[in-house]
LUMBA-632243 format. One record per residue: residue number from 0; y, z, x of N, C-alpha, C, CB in turn. Coordinates in nm, 2 decimals. Atoms other than C-alpha are relative to their C-alpha. Glycine has a CB too. Example, Ala and Ser with C-alpha at 12.3 -4.5 7.8 and 13.67 -1.06 7.14 Angstrom:
residues 2
  nr    n_v    n_w    n_u   ca_v   ca_w   ca_u    c_v    c_w    c_u   cb_v   cb_w   cb_u
   0  -0.12   0.00   0.09  -0.45   0.78   1.23   0.12   0.00   0.09   0.00   0.12  -0.10
   1  -0.11   0.00  -0.09  -0.11   0.71   1.37   0.11   0.08  -0.08   0.05  -0.14   0.04
END
This chain:
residues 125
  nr    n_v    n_w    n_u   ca_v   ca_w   ca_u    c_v    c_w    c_u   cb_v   cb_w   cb_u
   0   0.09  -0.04  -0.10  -4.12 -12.86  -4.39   0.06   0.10   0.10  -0.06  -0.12   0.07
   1  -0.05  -0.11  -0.06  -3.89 -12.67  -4.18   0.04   0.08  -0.05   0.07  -0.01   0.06
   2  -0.04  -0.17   0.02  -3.74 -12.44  -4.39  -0.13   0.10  -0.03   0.10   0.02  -0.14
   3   0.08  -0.09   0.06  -4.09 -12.32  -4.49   0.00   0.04   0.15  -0.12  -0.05  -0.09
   4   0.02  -0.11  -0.08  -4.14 -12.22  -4.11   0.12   0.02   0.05  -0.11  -0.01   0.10
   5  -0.12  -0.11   0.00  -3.78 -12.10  -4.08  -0.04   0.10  -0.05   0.14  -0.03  -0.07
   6   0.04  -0.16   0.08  -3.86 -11.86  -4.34  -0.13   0.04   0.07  -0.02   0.00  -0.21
   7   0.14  -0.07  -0.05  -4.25 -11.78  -4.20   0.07   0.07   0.14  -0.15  -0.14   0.04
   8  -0.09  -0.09  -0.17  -4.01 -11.69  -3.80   0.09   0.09  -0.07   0.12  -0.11   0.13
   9  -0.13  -0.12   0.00  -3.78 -11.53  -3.97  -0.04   0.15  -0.12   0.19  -0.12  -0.08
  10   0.07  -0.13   0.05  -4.00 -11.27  -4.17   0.01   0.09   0.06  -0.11   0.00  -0.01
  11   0.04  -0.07  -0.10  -4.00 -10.96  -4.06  -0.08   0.07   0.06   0.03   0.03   0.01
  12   0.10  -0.05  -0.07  -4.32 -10.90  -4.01  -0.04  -0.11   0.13  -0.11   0.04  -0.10
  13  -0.05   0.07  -0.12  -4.31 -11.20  -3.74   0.06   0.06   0.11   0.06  -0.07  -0.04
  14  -0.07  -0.02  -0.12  -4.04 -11.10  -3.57  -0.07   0.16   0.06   0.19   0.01  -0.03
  15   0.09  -0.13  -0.05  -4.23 -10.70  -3.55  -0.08  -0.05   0.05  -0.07   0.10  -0.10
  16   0.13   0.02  -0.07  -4.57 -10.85  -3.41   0.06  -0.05   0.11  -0.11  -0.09  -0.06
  17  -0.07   0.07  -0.15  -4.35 -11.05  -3.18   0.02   0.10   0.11   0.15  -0.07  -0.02
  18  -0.05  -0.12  -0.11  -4.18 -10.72  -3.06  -0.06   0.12   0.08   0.08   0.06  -0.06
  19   0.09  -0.09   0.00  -4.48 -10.54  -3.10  -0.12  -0.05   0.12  -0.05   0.01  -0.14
  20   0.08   0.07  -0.10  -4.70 -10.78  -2.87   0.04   0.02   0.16   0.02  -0.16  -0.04
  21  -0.09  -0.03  -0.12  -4.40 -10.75  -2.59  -0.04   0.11   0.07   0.14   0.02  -0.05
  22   0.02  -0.11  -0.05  -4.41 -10.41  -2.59  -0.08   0.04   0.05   0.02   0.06  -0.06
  23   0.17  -0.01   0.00  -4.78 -10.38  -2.62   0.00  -0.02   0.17  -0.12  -0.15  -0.12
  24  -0.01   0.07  -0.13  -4.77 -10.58  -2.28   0.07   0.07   0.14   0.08  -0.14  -0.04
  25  -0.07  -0.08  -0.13  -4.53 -10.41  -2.08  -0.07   0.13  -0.01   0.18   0.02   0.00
  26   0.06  -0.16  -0.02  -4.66 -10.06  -2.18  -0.13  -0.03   0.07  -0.03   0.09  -0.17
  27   0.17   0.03  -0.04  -5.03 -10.17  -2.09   0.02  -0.02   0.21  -0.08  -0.21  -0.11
  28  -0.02   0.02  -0.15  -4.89 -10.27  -1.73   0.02   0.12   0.07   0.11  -0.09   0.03
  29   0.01  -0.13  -0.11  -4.77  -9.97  -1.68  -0.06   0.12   0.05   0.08   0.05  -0.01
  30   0.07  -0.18   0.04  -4.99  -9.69  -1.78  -0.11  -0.11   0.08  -0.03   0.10  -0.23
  31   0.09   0.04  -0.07  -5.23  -9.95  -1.59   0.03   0.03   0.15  -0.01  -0.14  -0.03
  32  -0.04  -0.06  -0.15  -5.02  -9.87  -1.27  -0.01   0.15   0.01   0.16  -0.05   0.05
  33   0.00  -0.12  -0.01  -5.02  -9.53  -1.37  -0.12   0.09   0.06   0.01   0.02  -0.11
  34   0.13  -0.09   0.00  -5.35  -9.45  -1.38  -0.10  -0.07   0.11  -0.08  -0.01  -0.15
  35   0.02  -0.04  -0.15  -5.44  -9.62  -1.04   0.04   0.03   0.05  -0.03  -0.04   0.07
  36  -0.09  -0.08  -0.11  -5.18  -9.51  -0.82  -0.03   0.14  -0.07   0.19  -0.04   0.01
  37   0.01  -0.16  -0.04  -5.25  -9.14  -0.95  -0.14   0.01  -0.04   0.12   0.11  -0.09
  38   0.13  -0.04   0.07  -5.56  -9.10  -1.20  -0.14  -0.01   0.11  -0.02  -0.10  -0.14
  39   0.08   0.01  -0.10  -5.78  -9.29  -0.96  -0.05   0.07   0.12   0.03  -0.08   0.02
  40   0.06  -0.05  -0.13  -5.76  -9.17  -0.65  -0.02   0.19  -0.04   0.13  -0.03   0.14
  41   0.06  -0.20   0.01  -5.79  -8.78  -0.82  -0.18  -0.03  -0.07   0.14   0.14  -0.20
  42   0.13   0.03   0.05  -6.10  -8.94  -0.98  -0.07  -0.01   0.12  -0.01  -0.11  -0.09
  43   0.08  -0.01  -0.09  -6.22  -9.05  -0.66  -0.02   0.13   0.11   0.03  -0.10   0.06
  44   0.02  -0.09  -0.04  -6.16  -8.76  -0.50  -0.08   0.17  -0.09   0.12  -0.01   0.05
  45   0.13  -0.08   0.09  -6.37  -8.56  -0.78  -0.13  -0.04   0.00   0.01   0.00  -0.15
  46   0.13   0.02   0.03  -6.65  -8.77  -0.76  -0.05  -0.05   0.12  -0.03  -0.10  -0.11
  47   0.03   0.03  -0.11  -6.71  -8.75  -0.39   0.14  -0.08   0.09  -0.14  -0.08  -0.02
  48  -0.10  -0.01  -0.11  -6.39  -8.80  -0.22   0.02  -0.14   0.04  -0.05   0.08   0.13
  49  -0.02   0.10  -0.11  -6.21  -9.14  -0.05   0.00  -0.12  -0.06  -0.09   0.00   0.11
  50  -0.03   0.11   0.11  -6.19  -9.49  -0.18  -0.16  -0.04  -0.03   0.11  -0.14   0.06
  51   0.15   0.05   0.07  -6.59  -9.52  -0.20  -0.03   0.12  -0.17  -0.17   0.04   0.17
  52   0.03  -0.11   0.09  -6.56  -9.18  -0.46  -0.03  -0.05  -0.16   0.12   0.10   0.01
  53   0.02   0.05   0.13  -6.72  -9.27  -0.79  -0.07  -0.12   0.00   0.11  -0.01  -0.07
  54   0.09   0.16  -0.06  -6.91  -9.57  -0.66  -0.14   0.02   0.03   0.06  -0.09   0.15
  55   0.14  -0.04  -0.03  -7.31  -9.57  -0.66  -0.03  -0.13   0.04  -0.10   0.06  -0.11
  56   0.02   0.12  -0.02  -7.45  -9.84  -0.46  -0.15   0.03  -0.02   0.07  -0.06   0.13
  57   0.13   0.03  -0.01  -7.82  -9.91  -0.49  -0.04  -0.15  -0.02  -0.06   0.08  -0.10
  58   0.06   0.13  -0.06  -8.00 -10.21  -0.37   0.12  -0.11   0.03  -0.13  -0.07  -0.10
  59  -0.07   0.07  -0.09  -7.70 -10.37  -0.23   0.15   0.00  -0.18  -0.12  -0.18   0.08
  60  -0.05   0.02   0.14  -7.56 -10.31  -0.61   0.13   0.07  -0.03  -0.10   0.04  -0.09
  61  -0.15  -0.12   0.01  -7.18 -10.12  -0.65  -0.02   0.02  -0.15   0.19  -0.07   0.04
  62  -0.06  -0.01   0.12  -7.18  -9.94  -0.98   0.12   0.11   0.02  -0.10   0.02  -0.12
  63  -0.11  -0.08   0.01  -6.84  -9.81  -1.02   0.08   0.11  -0.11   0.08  -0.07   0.03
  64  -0.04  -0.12   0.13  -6.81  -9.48  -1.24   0.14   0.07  -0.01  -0.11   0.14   0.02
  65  -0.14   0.01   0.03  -6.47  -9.44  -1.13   0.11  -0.07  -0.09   0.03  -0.02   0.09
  66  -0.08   0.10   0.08  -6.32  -9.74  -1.27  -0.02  -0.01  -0.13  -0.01  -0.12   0.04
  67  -0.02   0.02   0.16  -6.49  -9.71  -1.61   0.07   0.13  -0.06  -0.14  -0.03  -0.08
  68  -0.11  -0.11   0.09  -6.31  -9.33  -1.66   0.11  -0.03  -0.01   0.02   0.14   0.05
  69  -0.22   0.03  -0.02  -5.97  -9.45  -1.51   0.01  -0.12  -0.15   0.07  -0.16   0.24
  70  -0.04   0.07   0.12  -6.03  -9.75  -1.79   0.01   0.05  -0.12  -0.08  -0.08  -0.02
  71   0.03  -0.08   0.08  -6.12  -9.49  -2.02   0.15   0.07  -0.02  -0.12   0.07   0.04
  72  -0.11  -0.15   0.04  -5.82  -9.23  -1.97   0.15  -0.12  -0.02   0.02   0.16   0.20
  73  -0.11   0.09   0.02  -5.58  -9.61  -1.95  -0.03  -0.06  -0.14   0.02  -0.10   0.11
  74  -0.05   0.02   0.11  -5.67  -9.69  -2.28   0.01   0.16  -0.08  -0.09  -0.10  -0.07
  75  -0.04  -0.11   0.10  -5.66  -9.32  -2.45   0.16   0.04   0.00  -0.07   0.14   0.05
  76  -0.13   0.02   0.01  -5.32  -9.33  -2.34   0.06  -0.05  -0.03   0.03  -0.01   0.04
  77  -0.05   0.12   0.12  -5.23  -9.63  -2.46   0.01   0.02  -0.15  -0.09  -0.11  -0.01
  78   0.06  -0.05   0.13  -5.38  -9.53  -2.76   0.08   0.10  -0.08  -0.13   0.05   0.02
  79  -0.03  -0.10   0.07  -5.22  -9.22  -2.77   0.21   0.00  -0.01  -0.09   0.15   0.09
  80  -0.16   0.05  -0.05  -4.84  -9.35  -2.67   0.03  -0.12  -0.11   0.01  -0.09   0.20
  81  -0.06   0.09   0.09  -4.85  -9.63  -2.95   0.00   0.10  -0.15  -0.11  -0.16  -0.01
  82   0.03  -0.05   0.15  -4.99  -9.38  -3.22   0.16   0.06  -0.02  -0.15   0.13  -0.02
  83  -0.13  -0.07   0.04  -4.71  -9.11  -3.16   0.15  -0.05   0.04  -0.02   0.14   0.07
  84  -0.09   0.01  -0.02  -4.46  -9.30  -3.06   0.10  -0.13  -0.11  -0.02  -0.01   0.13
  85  -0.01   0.07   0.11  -4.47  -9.60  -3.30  -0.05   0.04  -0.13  -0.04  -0.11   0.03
  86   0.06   0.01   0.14  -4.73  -9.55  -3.59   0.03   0.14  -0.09  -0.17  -0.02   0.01
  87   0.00  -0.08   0.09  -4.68  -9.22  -3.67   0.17   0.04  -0.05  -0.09   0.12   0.05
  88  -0.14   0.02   0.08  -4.28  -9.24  -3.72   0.03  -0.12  -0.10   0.11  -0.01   0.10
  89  -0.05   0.09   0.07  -4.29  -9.54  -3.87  -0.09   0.03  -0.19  -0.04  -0.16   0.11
  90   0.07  -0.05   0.11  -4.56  -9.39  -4.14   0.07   0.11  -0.09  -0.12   0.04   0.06
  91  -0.07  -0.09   0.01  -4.33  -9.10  -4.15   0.15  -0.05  -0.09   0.01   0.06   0.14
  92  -0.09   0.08   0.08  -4.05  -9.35  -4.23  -0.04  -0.06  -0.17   0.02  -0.12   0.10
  93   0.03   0.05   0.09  -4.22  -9.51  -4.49  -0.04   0.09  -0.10  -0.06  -0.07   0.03
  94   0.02  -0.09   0.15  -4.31  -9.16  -4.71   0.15   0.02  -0.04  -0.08   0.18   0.02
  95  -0.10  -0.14   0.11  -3.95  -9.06  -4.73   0.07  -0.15  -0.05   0.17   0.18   0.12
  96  -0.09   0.11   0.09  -3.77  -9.39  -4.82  -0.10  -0.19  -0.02   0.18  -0.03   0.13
  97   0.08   0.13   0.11  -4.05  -9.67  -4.89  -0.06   0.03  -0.13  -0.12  -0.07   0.06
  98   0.10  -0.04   0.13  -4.27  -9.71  -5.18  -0.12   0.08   0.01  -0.04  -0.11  -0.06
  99   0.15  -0.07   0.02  -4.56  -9.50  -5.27  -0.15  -0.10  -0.03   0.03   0.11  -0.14
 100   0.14   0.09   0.01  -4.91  -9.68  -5.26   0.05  -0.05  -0.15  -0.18   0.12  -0.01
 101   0.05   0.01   0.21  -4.93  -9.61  -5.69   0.15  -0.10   0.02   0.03   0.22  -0.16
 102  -0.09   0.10   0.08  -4.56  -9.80  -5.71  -0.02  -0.10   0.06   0.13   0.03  -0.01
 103   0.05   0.16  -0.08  -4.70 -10.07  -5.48  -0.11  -0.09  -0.10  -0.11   0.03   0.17
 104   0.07  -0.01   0.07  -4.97 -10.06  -5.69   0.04  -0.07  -0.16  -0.02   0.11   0.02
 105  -0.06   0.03   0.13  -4.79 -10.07  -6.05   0.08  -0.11   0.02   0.07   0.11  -0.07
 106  -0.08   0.14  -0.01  -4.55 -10.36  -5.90  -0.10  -0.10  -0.02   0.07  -0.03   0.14
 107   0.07   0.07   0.01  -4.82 -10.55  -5.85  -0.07  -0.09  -0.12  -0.04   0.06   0.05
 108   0.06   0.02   0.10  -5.02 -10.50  -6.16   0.12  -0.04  -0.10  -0.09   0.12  -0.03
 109  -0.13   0.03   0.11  -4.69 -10.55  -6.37   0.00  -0.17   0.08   0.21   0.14   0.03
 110  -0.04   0.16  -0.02  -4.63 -10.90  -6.17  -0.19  -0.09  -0.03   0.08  -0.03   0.24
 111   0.15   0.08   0.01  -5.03 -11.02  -6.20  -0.01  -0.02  -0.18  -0.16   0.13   0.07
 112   0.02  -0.07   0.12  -4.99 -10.91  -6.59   0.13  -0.09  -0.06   0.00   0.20   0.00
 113  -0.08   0.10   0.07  -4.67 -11.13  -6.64  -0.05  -0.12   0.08   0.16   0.02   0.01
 114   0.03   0.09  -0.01  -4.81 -11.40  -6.47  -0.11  -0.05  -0.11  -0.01   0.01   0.10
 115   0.07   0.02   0.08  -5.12 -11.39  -6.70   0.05  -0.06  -0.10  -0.05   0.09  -0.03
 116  -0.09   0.02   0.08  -4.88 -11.37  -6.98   0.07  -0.16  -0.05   0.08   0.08   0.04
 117  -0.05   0.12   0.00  -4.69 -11.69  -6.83  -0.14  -0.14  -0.04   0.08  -0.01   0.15
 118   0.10   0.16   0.01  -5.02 -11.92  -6.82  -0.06   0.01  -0.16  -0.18  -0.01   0.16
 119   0.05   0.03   0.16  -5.15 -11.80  -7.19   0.06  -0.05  -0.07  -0.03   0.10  -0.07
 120  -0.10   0.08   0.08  -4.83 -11.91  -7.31   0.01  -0.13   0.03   0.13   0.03   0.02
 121   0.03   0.13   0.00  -4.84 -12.22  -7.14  -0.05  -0.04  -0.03  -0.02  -0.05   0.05
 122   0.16   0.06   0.03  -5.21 -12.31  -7.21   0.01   0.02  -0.18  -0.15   0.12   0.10
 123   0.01   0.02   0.17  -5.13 -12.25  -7.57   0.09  -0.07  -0.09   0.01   0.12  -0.05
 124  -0.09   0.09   0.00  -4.85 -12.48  -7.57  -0.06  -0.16  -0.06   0.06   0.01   0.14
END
């Protein structure tokens, strides 16, 4: 029972989501501080100036059109800071020295194709 979740922690795609979750987390905090301490207040000051700027009140009601661009421009960032900084080297990594789809592919079908193999022999035993 434990070595099976030794080996499931000690995968490494485990320990990646782990590191990947971390990261995820601190990056998100910061580009969250980012983008009020600066984005915000240039937003409010585009959409009528001052800390009410980007805020429509009607019948006693705040809707705040500031806060959903600043949310907007804090995840495109995000977005755009995980692609080029993680996915697309690590995609990059994986054309020049992993496998190719097709030999992912042909492993596959070669292991599904001896397994077949193993149970017709069995079953005919």
């Amino acid at each position: 029972m434990l070595k099976g979740f030794r080996d499931f922690i000690t995968r490494g795609n485990v320990i990646d989501l782990a590191v990947a979750v971390v990261i995820g987390g601190a990056f998100t905090a910061l580009v969250a501080v980012f983008t009020k301490s600066i984005i915000q207040p240039m937003i409010n000051l585009a959409m009528g100036g001052g800390v009410d700027g980007g805020k429509v009140v009607i019948n006693g009601q705040v809707f705040d059109f500031g806060a959903i661009v600043n949310g907007a421009i804090t995840f495109l960032i995000t977005a755009a800071v995980v692609y080029f900084v993680f996915v697309l080297p690590m995609n990059k990594y994986k054309e020049r020295f992993g496998k190719t789809e097709k030999e992912e592919i042909a492993e596959e079908v070669a292991l599904l194709r001896e397994i077949r193999d193993s149970l017709v022999a069995k079953n005919s035993d």
